[in-house]
MMTF fields as JSON, N, C-alpha, C and O atoms, coordinates in Angstrom:
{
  "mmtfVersion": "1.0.0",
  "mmtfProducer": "UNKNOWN",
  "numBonds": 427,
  "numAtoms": 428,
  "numGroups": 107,
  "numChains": 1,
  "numModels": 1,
  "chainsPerModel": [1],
  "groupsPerChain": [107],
  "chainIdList": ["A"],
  "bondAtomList": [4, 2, 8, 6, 12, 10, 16, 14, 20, 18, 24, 22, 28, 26, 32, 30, 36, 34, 40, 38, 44, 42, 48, 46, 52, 50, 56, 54, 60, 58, 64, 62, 68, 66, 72, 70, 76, 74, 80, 78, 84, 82, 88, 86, 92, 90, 96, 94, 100, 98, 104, 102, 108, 106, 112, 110, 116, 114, 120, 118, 124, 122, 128, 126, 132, 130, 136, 134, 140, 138, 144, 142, 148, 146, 152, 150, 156, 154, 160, 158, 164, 162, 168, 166, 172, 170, 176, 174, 180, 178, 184, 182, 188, 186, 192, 190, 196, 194, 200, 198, 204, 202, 208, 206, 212, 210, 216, 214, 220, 218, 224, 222, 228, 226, 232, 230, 236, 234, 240, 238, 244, 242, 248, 246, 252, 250, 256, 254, 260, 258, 264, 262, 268, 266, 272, 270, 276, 274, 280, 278, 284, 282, 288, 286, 292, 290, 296, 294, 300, 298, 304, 302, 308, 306, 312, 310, 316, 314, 320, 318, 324, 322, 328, 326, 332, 330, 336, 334, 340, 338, 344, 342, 348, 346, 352, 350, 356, 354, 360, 358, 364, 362, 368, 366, 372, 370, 376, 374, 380, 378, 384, 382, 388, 386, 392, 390, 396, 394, 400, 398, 404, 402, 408, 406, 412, 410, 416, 414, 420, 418, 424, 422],
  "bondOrderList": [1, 1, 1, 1, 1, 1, 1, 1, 1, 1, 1, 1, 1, 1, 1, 1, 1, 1, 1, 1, 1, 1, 1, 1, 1, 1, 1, 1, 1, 1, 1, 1, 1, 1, 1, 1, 1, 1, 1, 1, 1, 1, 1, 1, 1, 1, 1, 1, 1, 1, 1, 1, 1, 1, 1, 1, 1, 1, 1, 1, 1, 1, 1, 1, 1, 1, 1, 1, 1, 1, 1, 1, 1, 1, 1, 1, 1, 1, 1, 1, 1, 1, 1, 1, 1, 1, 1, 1, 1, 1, 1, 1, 1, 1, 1, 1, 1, 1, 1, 1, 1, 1, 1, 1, 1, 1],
  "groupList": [{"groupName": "UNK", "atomNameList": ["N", "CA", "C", "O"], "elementList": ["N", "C", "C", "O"], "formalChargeList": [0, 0, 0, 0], "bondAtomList": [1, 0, 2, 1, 3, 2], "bondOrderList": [1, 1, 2], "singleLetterCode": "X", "chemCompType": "L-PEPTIDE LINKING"}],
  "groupTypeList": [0, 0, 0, 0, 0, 0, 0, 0, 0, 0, 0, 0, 0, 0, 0, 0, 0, 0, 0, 0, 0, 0, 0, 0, 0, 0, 0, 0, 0, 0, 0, 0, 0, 0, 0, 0, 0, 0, 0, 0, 0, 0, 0, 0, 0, 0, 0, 0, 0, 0, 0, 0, 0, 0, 0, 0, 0, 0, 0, 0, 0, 0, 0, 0, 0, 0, 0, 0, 0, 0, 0, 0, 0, 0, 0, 0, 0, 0, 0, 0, 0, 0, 0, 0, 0, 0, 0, 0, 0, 0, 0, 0, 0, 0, 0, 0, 0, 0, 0, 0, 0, 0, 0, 0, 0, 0, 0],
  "groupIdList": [1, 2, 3, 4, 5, 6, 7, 8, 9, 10, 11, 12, 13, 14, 15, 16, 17, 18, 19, 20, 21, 22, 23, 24, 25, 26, 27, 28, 29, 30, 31, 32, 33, 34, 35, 36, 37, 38, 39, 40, 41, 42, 43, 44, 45, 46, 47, 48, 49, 50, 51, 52, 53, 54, 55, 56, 57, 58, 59, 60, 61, 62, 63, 64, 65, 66, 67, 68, 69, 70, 71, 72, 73, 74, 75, 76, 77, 78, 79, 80, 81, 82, 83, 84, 85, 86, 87, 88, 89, 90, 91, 92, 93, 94, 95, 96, 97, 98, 99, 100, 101, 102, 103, 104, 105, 106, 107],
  "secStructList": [7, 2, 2, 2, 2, 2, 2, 2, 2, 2, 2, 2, 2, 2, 1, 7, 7, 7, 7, 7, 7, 7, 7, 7, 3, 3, 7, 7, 7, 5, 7, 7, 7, 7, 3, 3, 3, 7, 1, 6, 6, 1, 1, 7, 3, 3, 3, 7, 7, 7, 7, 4, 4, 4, 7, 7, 1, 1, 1, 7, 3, 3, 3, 7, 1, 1, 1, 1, 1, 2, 2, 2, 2, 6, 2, 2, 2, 2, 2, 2, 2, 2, 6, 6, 7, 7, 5, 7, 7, 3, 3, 3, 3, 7, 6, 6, 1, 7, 3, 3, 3, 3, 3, 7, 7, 5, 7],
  "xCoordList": [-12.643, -11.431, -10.928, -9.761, -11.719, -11.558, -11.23, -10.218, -11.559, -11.113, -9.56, -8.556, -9.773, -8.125, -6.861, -5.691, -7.862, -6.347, -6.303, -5.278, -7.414, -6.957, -6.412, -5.843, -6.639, -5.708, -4.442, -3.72, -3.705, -2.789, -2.123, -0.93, -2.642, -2.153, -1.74, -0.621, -2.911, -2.706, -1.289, -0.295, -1.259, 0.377, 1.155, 1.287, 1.674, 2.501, 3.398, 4.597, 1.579, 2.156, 2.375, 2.786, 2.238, 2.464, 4.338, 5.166, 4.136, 6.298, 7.047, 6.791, 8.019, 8.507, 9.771, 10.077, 10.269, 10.978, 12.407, 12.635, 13.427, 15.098, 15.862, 15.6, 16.896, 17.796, 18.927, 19.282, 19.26, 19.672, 21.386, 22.36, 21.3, 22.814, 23.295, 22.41, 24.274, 24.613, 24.236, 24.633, 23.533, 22.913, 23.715, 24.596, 23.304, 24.412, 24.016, 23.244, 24.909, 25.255, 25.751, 26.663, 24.935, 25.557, 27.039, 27.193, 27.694, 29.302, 28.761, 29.065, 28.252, 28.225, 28.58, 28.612, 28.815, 29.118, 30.775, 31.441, 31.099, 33.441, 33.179, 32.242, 34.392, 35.256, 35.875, 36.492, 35.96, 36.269, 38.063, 38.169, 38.926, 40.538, 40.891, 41.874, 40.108, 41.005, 40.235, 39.673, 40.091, 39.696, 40.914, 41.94, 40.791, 41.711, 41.208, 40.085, 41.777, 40.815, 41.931, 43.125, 41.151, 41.88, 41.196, 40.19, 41.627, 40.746, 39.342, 39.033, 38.465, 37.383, 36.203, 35.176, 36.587, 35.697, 36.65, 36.309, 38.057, 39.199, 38.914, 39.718, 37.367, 37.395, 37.766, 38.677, 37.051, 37.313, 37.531, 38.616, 36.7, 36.575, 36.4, 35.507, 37.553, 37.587, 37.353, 37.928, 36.388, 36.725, 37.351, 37.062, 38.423, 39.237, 38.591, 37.793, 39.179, 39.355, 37.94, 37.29, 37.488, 35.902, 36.207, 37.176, 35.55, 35.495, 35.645, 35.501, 35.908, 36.029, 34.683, 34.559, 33.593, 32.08, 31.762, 30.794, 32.143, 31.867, 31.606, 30.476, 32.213, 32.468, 33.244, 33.209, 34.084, 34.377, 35.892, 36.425, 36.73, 38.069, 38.704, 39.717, 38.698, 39.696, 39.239, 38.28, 40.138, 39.311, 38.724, 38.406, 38.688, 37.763, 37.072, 37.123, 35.868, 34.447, 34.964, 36.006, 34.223, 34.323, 33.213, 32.496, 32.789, 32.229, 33.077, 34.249, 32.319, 32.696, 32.594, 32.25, 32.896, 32.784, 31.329, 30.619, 30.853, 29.845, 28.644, 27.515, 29.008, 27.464, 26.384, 26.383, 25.607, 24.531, 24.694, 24.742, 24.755, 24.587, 26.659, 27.237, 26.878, 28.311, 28.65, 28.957, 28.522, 29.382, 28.378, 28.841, 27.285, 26.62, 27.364, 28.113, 27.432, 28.378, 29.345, 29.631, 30.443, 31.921, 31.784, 32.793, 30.783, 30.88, 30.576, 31.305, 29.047, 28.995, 29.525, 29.184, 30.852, 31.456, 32.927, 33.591, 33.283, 34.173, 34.03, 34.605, 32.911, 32.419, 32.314, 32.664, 32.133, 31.628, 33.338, 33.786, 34.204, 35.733, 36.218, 36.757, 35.994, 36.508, 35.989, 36.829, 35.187, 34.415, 34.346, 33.727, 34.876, 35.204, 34.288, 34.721, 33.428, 31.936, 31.802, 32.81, 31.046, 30.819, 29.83, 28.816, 30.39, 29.344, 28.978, 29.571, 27.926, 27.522, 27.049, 25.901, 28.137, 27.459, 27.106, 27.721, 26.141, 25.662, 26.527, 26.497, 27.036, 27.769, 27.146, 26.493, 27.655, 27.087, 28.516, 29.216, 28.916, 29.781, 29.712, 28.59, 30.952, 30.697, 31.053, 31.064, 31.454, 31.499, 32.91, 33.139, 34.001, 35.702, 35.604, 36.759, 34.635, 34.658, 34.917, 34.99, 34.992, 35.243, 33.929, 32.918, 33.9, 32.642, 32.471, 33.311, 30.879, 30.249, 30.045, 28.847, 30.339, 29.008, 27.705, 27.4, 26.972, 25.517, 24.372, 23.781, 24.576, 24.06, 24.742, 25.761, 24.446, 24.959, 24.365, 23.529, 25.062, 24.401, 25.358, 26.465, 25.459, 26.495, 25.477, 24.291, 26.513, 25.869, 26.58, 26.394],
  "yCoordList": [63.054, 62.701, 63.867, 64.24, 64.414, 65.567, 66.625, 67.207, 67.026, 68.047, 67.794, 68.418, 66.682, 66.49, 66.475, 66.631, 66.086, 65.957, 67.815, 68.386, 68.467, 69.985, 70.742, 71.791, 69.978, 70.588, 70.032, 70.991, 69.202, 68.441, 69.438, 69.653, 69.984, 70.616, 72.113, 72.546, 72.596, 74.092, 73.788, 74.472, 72.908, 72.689, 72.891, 74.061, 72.103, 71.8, 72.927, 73.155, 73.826, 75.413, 76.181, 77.308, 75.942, 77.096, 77.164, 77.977, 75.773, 75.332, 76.245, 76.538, 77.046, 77.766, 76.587, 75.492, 77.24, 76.435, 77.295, 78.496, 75.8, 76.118, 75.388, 74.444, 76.248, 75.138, 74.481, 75.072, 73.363, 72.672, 73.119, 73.395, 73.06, 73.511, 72.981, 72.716, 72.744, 72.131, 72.957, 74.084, 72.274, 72.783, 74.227, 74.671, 74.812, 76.274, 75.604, 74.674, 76.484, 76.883, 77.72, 78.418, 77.756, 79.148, 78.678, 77.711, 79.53, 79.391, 79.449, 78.617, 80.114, 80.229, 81.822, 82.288, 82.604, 83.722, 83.711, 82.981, 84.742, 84.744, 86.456, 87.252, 86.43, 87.964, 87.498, 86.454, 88.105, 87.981, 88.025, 88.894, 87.754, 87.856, 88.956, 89.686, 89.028, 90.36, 89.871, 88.783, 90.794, 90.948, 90.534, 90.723, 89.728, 89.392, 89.842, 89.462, 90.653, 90.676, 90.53, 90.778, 89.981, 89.393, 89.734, 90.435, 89.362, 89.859, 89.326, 88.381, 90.207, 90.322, 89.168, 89.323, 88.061, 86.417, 85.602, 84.493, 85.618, 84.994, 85.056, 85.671, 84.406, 84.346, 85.94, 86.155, 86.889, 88.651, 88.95, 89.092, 88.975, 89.141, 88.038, 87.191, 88.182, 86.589, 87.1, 88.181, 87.057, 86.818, 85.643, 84.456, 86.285, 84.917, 84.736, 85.377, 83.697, 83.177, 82.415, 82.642, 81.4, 80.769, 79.773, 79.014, 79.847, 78.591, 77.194, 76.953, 76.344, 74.71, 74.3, 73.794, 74.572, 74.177, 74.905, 74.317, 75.685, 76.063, 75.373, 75.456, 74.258, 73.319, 72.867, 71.907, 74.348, 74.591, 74.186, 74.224, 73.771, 72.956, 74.23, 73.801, 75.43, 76.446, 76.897, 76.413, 78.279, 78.864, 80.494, 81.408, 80.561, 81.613, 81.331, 80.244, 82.727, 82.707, 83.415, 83.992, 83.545, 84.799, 85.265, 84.368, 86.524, 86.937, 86.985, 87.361, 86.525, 87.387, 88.668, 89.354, 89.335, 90.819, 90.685, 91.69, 89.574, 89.342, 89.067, 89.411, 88.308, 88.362, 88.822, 89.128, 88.943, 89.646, 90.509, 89.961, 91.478, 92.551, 92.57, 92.982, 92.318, 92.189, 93.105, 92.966, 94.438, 95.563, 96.302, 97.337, 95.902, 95.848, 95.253, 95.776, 93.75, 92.832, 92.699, 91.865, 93.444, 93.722, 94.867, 94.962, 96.134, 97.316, 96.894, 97.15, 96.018, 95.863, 95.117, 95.056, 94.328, 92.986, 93.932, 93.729, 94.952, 95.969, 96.104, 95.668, 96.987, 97.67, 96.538, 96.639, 95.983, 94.81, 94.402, 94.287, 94.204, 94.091, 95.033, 94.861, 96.36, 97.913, 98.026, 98.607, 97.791, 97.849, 96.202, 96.087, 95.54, 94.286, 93.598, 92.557, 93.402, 92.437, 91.457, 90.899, 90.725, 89.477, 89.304, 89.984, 87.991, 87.641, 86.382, 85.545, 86.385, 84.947, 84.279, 84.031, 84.14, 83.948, 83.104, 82.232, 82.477, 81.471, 81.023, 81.567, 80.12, 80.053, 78.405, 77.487, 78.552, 77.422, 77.406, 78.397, 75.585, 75.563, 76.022, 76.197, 76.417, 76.53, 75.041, 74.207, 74.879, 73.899, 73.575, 72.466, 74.22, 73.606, 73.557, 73.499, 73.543, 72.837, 74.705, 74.666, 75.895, 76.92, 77.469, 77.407, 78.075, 78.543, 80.15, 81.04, 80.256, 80.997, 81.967, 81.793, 83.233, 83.964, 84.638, 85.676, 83.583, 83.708, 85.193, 86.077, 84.707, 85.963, 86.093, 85.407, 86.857, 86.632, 88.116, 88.893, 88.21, 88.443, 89.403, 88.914, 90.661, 91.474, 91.579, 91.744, 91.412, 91.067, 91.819, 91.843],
  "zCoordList": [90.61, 89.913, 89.068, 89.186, 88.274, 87.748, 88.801, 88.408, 89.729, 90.488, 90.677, 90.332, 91.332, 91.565, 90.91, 91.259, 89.167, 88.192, 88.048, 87.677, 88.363, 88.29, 88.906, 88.601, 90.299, 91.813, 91.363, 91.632, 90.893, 90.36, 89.513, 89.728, 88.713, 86.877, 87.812, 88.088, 88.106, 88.914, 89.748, 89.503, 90.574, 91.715, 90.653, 90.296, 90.089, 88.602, 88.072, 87.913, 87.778, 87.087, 88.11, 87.834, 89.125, 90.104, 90.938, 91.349, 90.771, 90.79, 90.529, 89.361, 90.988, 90.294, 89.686, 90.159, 88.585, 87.798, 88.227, 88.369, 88.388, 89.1, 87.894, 87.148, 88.055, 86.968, 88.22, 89.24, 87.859, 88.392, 89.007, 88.307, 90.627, 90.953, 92.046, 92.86, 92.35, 93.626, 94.972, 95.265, 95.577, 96.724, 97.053, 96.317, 98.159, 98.646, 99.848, 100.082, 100.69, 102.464, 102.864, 102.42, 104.187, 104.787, 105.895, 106.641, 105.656, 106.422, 107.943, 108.799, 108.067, 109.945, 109.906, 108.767, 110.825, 110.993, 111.339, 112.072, 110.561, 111.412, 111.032, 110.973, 110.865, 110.846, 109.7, 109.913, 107.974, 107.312, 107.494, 108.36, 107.293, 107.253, 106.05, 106.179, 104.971, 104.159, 103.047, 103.169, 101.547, 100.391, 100.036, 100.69, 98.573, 97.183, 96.292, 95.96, 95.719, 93.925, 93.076, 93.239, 91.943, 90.86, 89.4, 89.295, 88.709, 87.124, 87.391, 88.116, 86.582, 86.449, 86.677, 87.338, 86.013, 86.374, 86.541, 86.132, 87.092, 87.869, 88.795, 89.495, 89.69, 91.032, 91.507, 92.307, 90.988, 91.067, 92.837, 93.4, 93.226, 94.827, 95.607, 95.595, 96.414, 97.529, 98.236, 98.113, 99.668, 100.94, 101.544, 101.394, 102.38, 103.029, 104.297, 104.981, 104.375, 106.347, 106.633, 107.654, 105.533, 105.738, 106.73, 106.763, 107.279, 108.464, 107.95, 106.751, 108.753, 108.175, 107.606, 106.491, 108.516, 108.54, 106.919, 106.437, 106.235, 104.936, 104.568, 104.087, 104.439, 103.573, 102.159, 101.389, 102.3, 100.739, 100.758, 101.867, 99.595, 99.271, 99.795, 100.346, 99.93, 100.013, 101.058, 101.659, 101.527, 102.536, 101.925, 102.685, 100.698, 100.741, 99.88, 99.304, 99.468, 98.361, 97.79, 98.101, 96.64, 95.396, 94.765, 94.324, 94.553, 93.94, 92.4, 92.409, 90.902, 89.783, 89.61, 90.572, 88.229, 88.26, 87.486, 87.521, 86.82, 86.377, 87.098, 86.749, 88.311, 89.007, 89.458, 90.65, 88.964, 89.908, 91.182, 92.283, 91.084, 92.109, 92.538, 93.544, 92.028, 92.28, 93.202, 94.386, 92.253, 92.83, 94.09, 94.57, 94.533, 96.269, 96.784, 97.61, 96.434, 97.362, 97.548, 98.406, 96.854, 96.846, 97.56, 98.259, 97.817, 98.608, 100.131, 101.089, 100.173, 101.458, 102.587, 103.769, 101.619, 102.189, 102.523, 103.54, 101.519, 102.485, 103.47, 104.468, 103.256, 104.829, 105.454, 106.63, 105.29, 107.177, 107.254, 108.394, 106.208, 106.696, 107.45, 108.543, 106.731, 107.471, 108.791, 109.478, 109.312, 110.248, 111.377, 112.435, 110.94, 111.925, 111.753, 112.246, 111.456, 111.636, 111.549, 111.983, 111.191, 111.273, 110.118, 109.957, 109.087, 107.783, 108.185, 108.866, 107.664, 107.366, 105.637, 105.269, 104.943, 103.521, 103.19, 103.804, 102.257, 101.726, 100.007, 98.903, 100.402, 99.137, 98.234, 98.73, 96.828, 96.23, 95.521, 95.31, 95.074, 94.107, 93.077, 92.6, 92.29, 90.386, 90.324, 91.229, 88.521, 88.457, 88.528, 88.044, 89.002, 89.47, 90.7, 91.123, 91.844, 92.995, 94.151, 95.379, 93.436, 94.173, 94.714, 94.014, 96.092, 96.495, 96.092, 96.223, 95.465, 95.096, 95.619, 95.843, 96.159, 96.918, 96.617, 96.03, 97.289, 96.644, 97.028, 96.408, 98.519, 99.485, 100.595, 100.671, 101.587, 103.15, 103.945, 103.483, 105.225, 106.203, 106.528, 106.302, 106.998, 107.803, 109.416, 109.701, 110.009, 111.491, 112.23, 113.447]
}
């Protein structure tokens, strides 16, 4: 019994701890349609042209100018525009219902 309430306690701490967010998804792979930028955490960098399957109220994502790794993901999401490619991003809502870009894929 004792072993188990310790195999128990050890799982527990080993959890990594999430703060709570509305699930994410990945779009599927397209050909981005064009960059928007706008002020700085005004939805800064859109990619347009998200597929229906996104799931998202609009048809594009945004990076802030604040997010994490921003200015990688505003460079490498050029290039895969400049260059024709194909993304696949994983986006999560904020909290006004706009999609996030979380991570993604140049393919």
């Amino acid at each position: 019994m004792k072993r188990g309430l310790a195999m128990l306690a050890f799982a527990a701490m080993t959890l990594p701890i999430t703060a709570t967010a509305a699930p994410g998804r990945f779009t599927g792979a397209f050909k981005p349609a064009g960059p928007y930028v706008s002020g700085g955490n005004n939805y800064y960098f859109r990619v347009q042209g998200l597929p229906d399957s996104a799931g998202c109220l609009q048809n594009w994502a945004f990076v802030n100018e604040a997010d994490s790794g921003s200015k990688a993901k505003i460079a490498t999401l050029l290039m895969a525009y400049s260059q024709g490619r194909n993304v696949s991003l994983y986006v999560e809502e904020d909290g006004a219902g706009y999609c996030r870009i979380v991570e993604f894929v140049v393919q």
